[in-house]
C-alpha positions as CSV (number, residue, x, y, z in Angstrom):
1,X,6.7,-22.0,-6.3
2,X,3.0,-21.4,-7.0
3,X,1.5,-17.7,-7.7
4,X,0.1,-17.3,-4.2
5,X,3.8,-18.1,-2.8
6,X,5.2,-15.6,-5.5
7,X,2.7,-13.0,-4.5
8,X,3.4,-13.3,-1.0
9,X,7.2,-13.3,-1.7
10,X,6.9,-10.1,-2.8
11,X,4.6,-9.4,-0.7
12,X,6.7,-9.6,2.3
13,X,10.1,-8.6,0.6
14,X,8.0,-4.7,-0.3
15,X,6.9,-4.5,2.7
16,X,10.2,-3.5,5.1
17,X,10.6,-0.6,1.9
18,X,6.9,0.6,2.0
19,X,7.5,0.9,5.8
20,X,10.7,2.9,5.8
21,X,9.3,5.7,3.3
22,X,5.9,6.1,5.4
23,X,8.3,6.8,8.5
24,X,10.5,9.8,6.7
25,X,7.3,11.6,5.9
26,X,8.2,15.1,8.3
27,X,5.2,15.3,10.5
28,X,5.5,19.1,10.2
29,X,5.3,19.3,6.7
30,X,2.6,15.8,6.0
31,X,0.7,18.2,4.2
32,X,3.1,18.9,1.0
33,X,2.1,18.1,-2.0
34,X,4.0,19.2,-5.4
35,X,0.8,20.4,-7.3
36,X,-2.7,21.6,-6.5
37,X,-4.3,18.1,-7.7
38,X,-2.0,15.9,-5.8
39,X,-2.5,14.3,-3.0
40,X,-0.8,15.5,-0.1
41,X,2.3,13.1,1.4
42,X,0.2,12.5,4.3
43,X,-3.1,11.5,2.1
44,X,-0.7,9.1,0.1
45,X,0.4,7.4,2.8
46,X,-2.9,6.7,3.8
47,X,-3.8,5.4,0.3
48,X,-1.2,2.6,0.9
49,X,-2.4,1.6,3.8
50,X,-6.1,1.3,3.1
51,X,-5.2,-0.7,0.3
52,X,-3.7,-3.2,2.6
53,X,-6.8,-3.5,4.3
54,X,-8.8,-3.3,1.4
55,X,-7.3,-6.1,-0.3
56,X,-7.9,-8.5,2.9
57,X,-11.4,-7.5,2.9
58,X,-11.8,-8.2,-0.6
59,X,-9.9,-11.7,-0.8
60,X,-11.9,-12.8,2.6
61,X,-15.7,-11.2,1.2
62,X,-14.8,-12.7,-2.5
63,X,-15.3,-8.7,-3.9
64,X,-13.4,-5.7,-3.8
65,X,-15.0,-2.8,-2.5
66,X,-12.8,0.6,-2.7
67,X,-14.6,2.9,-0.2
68,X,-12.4,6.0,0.5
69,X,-11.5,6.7,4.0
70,X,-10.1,10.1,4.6
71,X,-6.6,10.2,6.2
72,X,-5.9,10.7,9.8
73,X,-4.9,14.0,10.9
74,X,-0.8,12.7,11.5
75,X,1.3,10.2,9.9
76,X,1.8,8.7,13.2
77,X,-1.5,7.9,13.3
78,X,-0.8,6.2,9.9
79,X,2.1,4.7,11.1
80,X,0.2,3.3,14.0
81,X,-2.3,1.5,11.7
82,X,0.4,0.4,9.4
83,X,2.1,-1.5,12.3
84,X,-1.4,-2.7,14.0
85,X,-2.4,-4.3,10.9
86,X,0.2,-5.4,8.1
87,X,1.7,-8.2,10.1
88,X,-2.0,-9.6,10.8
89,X,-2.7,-8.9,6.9
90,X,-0.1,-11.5,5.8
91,X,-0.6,-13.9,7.8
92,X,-4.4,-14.0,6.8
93,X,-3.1,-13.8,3.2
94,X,-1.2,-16.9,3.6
95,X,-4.3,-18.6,5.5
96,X,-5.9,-17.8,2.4
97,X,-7.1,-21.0,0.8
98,X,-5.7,-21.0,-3.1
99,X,-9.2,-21.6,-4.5
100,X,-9.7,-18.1,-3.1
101,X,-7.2,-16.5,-4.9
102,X,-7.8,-18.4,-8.4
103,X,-11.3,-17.2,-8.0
104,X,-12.9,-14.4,-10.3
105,X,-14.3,-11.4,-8.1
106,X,-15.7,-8.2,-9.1
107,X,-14.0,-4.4,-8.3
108,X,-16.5,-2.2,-7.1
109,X,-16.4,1.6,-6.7
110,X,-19.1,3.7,-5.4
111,X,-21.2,0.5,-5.7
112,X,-20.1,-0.2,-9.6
113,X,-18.4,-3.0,-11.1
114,X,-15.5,-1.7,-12.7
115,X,-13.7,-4.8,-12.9
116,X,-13.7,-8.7,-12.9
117,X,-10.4,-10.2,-12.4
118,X,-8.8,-13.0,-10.1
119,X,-8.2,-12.7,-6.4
120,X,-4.4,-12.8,-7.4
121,X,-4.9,-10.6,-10.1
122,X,-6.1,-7.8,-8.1
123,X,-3.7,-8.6,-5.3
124,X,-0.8,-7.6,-7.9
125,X,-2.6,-5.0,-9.2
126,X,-2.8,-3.6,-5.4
127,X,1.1,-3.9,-4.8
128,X,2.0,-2.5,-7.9
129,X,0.0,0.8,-7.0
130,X,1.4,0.5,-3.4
131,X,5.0,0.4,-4.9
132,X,4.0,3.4,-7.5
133,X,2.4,5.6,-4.7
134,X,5.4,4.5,-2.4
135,X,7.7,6.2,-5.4
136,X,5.6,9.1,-5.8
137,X,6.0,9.5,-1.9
138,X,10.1,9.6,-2.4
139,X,9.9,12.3,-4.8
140,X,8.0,14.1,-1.9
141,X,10.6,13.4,0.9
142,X,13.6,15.9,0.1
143,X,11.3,18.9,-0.7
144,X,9.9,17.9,2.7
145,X,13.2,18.4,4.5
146,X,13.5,14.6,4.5
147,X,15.6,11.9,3.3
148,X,15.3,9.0,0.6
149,X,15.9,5.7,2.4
150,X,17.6,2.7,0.2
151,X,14.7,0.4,-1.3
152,X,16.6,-1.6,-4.0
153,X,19.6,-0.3,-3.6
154,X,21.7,2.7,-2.0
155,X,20.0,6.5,-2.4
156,X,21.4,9.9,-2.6
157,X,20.8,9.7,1.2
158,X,21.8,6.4,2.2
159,X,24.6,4.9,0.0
160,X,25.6,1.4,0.6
């Protein structure tokens, strides 16, 4: 298996996880957060999604821009984009060619370099912080009222 086939293995196996936690976020109560300097569940949510889209747009333009987007005012509206767009994602993701993703582009922020690294290197980079947000979103859920779906294995919530 080559590292663009591993990538989108993964890819595709976080993705039904990533999904399940955005969906237990209480609309009523989108707006906890646990400190003052947090984000709020709602505003996390949203971060996992606009990297999604982010990391298209930067494998397609050969540069990753981060421009922050602010959240939408409910997490169905998150939801919504979620669904409208992560299918489409990986199938432009596998259309991909693999020159593309051995290529070295630059991470920008605010319109700085902060970073030169592969396509696939920022591609991993990108689901690891999805999967680390999608955590930090789990410890939200209970104080929320909510409930802790499985993602590797049974939960408090949902045993096996």
């Amino acid at each position: 298996m080559d590292e663009k086939a591993l990538f989108l293995s993964f890819w595709e196996k976080e993705a039904p996880a990533t999904r399940k936690v955005l969906s237990r976020i209480p609309e009523a109560k989108s707006d906890y957060k646990h400190e003052p300097k947090s984000r709020t569940a709602r505003e996390l949510a949203w971060l996992i999604v606009l990297e999604e889209l982010f990391l298209i747009d930067g494998l397609e333009k050969g540069a990753f821009d981060w421009v922050e987007r602010p959240a939408p005012v409910t997490v169905q509206e998150v939801l919504a984009v979620y669904d409208a767009h992560h299918d489409d994602i990986t199938q432009r993701m596998k259309a991909t060619p693999a020159a593309t993703w051995e290529a070295t582009v630059p991470f920008l922020f605010q319109g700085q370099e902060v970073m030169r690294v592969t396509g696939l290197q920022s591609c991993w980079g990108t689901l690891f912080d999805q999967v680390h947000h999608r955590g930090q979103l789990t410890t939200y859920l209970r104080p929320m009222g909510s409930t802790v779906p499985q993602i590797y294995g049974p939960s408090a919530d949902e045993p096996m």
